[in-house]
N, C-alpha and C positions, 0 to 999 in steps of 0.2 A: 508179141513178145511176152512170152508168159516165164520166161528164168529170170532167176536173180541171182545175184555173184555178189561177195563182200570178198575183196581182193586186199588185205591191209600190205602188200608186198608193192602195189601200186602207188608210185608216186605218181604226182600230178606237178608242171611246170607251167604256171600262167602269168599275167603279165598283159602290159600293153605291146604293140609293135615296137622292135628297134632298143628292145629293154635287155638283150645278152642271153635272152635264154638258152635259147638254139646255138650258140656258141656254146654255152653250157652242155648243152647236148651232146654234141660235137665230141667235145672234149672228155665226155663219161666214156661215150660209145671205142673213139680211139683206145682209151685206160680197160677196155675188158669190160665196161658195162652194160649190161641189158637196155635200150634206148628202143622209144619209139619216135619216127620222125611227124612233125607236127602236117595232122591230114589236111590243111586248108591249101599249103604251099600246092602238093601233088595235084589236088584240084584243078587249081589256078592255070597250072601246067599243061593238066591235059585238056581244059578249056581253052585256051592259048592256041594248043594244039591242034585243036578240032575248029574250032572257029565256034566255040562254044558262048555263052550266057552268062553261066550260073558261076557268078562274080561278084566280089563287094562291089562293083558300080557299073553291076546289070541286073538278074534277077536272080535278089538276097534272096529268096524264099527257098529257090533251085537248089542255089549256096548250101544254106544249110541240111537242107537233105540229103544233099553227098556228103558233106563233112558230116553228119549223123551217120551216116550207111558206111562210109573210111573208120570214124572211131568206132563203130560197134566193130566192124571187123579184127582193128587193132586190140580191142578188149578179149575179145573170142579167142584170137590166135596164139596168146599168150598164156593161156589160162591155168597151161601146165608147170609155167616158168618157179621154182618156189624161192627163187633168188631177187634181191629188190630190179623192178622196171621201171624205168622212168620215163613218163611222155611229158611229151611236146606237145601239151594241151589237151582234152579229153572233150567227153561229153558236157560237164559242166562249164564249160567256155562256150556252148552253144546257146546256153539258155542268157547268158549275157549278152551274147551277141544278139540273138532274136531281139530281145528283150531292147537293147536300144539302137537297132537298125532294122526291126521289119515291124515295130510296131506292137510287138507280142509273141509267145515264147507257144510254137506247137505241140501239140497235145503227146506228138512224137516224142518230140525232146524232152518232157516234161515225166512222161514215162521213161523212160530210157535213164534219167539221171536217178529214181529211185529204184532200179532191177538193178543196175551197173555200178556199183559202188566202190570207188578208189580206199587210197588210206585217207582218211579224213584230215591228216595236215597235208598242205598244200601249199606249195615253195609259188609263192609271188612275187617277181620281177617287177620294179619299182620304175617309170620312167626315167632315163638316164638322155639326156638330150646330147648330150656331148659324143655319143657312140651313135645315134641313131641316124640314119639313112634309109634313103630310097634305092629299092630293087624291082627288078621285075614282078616279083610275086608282093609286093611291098611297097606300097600306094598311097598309102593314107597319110595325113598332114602330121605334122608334132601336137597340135592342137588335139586333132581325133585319134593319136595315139594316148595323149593325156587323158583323154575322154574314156578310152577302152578301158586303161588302168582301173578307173573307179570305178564304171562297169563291171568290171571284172573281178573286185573285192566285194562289192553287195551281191552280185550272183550268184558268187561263191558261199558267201553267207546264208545265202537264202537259200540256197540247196544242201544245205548241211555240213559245210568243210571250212578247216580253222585256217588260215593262211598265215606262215610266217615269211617275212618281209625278207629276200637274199641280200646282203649288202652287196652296195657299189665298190667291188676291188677286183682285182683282176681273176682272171679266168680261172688259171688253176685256184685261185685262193676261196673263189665260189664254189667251184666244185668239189672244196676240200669242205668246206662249209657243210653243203649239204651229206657227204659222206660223214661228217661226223653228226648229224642228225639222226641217222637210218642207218647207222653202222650195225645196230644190233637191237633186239626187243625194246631193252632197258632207254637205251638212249631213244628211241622213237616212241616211248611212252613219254618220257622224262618230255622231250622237246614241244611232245601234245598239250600235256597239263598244263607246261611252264608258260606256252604260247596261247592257251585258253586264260591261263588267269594275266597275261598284259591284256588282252580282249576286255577280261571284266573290268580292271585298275583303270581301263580306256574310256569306257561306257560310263564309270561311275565318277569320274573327275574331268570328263572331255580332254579337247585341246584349244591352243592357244596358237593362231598363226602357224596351223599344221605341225606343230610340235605338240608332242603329250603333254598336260599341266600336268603330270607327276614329275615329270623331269626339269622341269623347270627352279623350284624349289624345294618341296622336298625329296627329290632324291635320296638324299642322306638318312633321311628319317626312313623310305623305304628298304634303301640295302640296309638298316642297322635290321629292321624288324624281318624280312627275308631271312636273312642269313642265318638270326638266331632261331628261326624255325626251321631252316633247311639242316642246319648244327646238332640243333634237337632230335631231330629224325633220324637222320641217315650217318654213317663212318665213315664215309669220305666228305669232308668239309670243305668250306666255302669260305670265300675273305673277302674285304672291303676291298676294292680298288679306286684308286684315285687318278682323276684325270687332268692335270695340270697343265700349264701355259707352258712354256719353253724356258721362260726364267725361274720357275717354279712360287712365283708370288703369287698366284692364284687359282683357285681349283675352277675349272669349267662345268667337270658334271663327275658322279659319284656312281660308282657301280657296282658288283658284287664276280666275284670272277668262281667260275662250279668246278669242278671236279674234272669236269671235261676241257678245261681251259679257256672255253665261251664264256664271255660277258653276258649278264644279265642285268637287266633294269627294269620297272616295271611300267615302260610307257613306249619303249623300239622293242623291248624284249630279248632276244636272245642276236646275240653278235660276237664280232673279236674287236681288238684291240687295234686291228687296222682300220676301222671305222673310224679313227681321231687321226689322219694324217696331219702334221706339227705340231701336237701334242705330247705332252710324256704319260706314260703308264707308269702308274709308282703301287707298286702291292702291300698292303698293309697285311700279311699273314698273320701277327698274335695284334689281337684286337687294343686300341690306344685312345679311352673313352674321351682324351682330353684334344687329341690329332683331329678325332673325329668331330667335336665340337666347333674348331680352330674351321675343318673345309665345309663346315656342313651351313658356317658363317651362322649358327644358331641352334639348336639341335629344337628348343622348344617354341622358338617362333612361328607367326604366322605367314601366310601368302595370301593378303587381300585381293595383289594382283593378277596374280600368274594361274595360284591355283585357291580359288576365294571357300570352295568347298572342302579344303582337304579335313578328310577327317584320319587320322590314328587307329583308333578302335575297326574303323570297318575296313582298313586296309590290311588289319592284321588277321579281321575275318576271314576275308577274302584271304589271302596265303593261306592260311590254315584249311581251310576250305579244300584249297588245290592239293598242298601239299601231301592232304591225310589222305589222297588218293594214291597215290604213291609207295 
C-alpha cells in the first residue's frame, strides 16, 4: 500500500459492543445519510456461512485481516463521496482490537491507520448496559464489552484521533448530536478544538471516581473563565447555565451553553441539556457576578478534595490556547 488519503468528510463511529452505535447508524442512513455498515458484523456472517474461523473466538488473527481487507475496501469505494460519511468503525478500531485480543497490533494495520486517514474527531459510544444484548454476530460478555470501550479510547489516542463522548439519550436525539457537530466546517472545527482542550483540562487535573475533578468543584470557576474568552473572540456569545435540583435549592453542576445550543464544560466537554434527566436548566444570558458566587458555593475557594491541584492561571492558558485557534 503505497496511497495515502486524508478524508476529513470521514466520520468514525467507535465504542464498545451493545453501546447504540449501529442504531445510530441505522438511523443516519434511513434520514439520507452516507453510512458505512460496521465490516466485522459481514464477516461473522459469512463465516457462519461458510463453516468459517476467522472469529472473535476462533482465529483473531484471520479476524482481523478481513475486517482490514472490508475497511480498506469501504475507504476506497467512497473516496468520491464529498458529503459527510459515517462508519461503523474503521481501521483504527483494528489496532485496538489486535492490540488487546491477539496480543499485538500487525504491521498491516499499523500501516494502514497512517496512509488511511479519517477526520480526526471520532464520535465514541460509551458503554450503556441497560440497551446492551447478545446477538448472533454479538458475543462477547458486558465485562469484555466494558473492556473494548477503554481499548478503544487509548487506541484511538494512540493513532492520532480526538474522541468525543455521544451522550446516553435516545436515538434520534444522538443522531441530532452528532449532526450538529459536522453540520458544517465551522462547527466541526469548533467541536475538534473545544473537544481537544476537555482532553487537556483531563490530563492536567485527572479524575476522581471516573468523573472529571474539573467538574467536581470548580466548575464555576471554569464556565466563568471559558465564557469570557469565548465572549472575547467571537459575536455570537456564550452564557452561564445552571444545573439545579428540582426544588431549585441547590446547583449540581455549572456549564456554559455556545452558540450552537450545546453545553460545554471542561471535564464531559461538549453535550445538551438532556444529559441532566430530573434536573432543571436555568440560563443565566446577562452575566450576575453575585448568582454566580451564590452556585458556584465560592467563586475563590479551594478543592483539597476533589480536585487538590486546580490551578486558575493554567486553566485559562489552556482555553486560550484552544480558543486562539479558532
Amino acid at each position: 500500500m503505497d496511497e495515502t488519503w486524508e478524508k476529513p468528510n470521514y466520520f468514525l463511529f467507535t465504542g464498545g459492543p451493545g453501546a447504540g452505535k449501529t442504531t445510530v447508524i441505522e438511523k443516519l442512513r434511513q434520514s439520507g445519510y452516507h453510512t458505512v455498515p460496521e465490516a466485522a458484523r459481514n464477516i461473522i456472517r459469512q463465516q457462519r456461512k461458510t463453516g468459517g474461523n476467522a472469529t472473535h473466538d476462533g482465529d483473531r488473527m484471520t479476524y482481523v485481516e478481513l475486517m482490514l481487507r472490508q475497511s480498506l475496501k469501504d475507504y476506497r469505494e467512497n473516496l468520491l463521496t464529498v458529503s459527510a460519511v459515517f462508519f461503523d468503525r474503521g481501521i483504527p478500531d483494528l489496532y485496538s482490537y489486535s492490540k488487546r485480543f491477539c496480543g499485538g497490533v500487525p504491521s498491516a494495520v499499523e500501516q494502514a491507520i497512517m496512509q488511511f486517514r479519517y477526520h480526526p474527531l471520532a464520535f465514541v459510544f460509551p458503554p450503556w448496559p441497560e440497551i446492551y444484548c447478545h446477538d448472533e454476530e454479538r458475543k462477547q460478555s458486558r465485562d469484555e464489552a466494558i473492556e473494548t470501550w477503554h481499548a478503544v479510547k487509548e487506541g484511538y489516542a494512540a493513532c492520532g484521533y480526538i474522541t468525543v463522548t455521544v451522550p446516553k439519550l435516545p436515538i434520534e436525539e444522538r443522531a441530532a448530536f452528532i449532526l450538529t457537530l459536522t453540520q458544517s466546517p465551522k462547527a466541526i472545527a469548533t467541536a475538534t478544538i473545544l473537544t481537544k482542550l476537555s482532553h487537556a483540562i483531563n490530563a492536567e487535573f485527572g479524575f476522581h471516581e471516573n468523573t472529571p475533578r474539573i467538574n467536581y468543584g470548580p466548575c464555576g470557576v471554569f464556565a466563568i473563565l471559558f465564557m469570557n474568552a469565548w465572549n472575547a473572540r467571537f459575536a455570537e456569545k456564550a452564557h452561564i447555565v445552571f444545573i439545579m435540583t428540582p426544588e431549585r435549592d441547590e446547583c449540581w453542576h455549572i456549564a456554559v451553553r455556545l452558540p450552537s445550543k450545546l453545553l460545554y464544560d471542561g471535564g464531559v466537554g461538549l453535550h445538551t441539556e438532556r444529559c441532566y434527566p430530573g434536573y432543571l436548566i436555568e440560563d443565566m444570558v446577562e452575566y450576575d457576578h453575585a448568582l454566580m458566587e451564590k452556585w458556584s458555593y465560592g467563586l475563590d475557594r479551594t478543592y483539597p478534595r476533589y480536585c487538590p491541584t486546580f490551578d486558575k492561571d493554567k486553566t485559562n492558558t489552556l482555553i486560550s490556547e484552544h480558543l486562539d485557534i479558532l
